[in-house]
N, C-alpha and C positions, 0 to 999 in steps of 0.2 A: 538527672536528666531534665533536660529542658521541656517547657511545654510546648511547641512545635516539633521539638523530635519525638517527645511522645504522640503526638496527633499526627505525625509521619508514619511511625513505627502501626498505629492503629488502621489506617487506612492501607498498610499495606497488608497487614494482618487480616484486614476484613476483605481484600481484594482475593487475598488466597481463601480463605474459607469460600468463597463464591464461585467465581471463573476456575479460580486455582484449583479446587477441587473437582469441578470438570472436568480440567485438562490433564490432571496425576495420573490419569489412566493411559492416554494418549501416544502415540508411538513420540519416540526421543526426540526427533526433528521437532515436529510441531508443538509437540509440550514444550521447547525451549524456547521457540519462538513467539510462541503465546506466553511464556511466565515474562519473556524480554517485557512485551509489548505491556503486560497487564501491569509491570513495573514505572513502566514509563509514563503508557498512558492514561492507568487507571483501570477500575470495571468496564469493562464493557457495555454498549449500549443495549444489546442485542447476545444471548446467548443460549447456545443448547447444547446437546453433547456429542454433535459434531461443528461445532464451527462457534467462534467469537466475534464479535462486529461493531467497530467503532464507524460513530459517524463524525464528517466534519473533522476531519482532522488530517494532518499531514496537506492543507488545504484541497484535501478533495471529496468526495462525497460520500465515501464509505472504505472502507478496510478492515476487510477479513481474515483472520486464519482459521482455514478449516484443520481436521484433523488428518494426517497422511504420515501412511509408512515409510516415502520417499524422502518426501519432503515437494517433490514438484506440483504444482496446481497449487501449496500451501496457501498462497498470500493472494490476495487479491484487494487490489484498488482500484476503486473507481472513479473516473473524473464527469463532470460535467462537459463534456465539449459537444459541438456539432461539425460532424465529420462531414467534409463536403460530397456529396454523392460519388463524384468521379474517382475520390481516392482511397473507396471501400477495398479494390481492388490492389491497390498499390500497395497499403495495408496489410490487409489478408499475406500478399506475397511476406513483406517485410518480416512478421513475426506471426505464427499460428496461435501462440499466445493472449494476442488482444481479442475481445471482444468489445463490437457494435454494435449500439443498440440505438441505430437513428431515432427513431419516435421519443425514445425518452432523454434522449440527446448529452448518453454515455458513452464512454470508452474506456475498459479496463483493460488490467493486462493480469493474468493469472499466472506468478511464478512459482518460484523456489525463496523468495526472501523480499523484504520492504523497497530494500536499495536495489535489484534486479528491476522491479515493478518498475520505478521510478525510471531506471535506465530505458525500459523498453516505452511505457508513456512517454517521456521526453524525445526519445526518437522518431516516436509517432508522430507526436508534434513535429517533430522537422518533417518528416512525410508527409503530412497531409497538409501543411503549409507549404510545400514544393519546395522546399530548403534541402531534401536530400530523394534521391530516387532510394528504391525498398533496397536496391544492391548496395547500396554507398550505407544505408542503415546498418544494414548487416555486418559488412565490412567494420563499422564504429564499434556495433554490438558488442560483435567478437574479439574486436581487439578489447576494450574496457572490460570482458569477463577476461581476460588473462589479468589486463592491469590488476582487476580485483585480486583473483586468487596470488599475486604477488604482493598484493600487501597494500596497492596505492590507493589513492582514494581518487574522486572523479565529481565533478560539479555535476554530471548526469545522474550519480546515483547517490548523491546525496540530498536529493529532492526535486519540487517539481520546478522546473527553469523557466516555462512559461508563464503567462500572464495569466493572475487569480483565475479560478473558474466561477461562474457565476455561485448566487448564494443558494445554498443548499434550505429548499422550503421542506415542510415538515408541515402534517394536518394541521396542529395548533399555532406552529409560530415556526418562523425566518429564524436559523442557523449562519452566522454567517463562517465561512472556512476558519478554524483554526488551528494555529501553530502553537504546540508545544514548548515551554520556554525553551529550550534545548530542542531544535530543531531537527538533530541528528536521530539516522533511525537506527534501531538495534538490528 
């Protein structure tokens, strides 16, 4: 064995003794989706024994999975943006899903999966930019979850399409967003 597959093999070894042993309890949905994510993208920053929490990543300012027997609410991402006042509303219609939180000048989307998130943020982004009314969103939504469950993939939910979000600050020091070499989410 090589010495990077060993320091591979060890780091993932030490992922599951930590996070991963949190999650072994956890109903099937989210434990799978937490062992994906803690695969990919390491310890978490952020953990307890219901939810995991990376920051900075996937270019936006945090991503969760909580724990859930469903699986819906599991993921959540959240972006840096500032939602123009007027299209809280248009918003709200489009997806029940997002949440706003003007002052701190977030926008998440709480689904079922990374690439959902993705899909419904990016949609946002066309909403609240006036690039699509909440019905024409919808319309997308829904067609791109059949596309999924038939197997295609989709530049929507394969991450986030607009423009970086500002840098994610933290008490001690500036984070700035990062990407995964492998950009793809599980």
């Amino acid at each position: 064995m090589t010495a990077a597959g060993g320091i591979g093999w060890l780091q993932r070894a030490e992922a599951a003794g930590r996070a991963g042993t949190i999650v072994a309890e956890w109903p099937e949905p989210s434990r799978r989706t937490a062992l994906a994510m803690i695969e990919k993208l390491g310890e978490p920053h952020r953990r307890d024994a219901e939810s995991l929490t990376w920051i900075g990543v996937y270019r936006g300012k945090r991503t969760v999975i909580r724990r859930s027997d469903t699986g819906e609410g599991m993921v959540e991402q959240t972006v840096l943006y500032r939602v123009p006042p007027e299209k809280v509303g248009e918003l709200t219609r489009f997806d029940d899903r997002l949440r706003i939180d003007r002052k701190a000048s977030e926008l998440s989307a709480r689904t079922e999966s990374v690439r959902t998130s993705f899909l419904v943020l990016n949609l946002a982004h066309e909403v609240a930019s006036g690039f699509k009314t909440a019905e024409k969103a919808r319309e997308v939504r829904d067609k791109e979850m059949r596309l999924a469950a038939a197997g295609k993939s989709s530049r929507y939910r394969d991450g986030l399409i607009f423009e970086e979000p500002l840098p994610i600050v933290l008490p001690e020091r500036v984070l700035p967003p990062v990407l995964p070499s492998d950009a793809s989410a599980p």
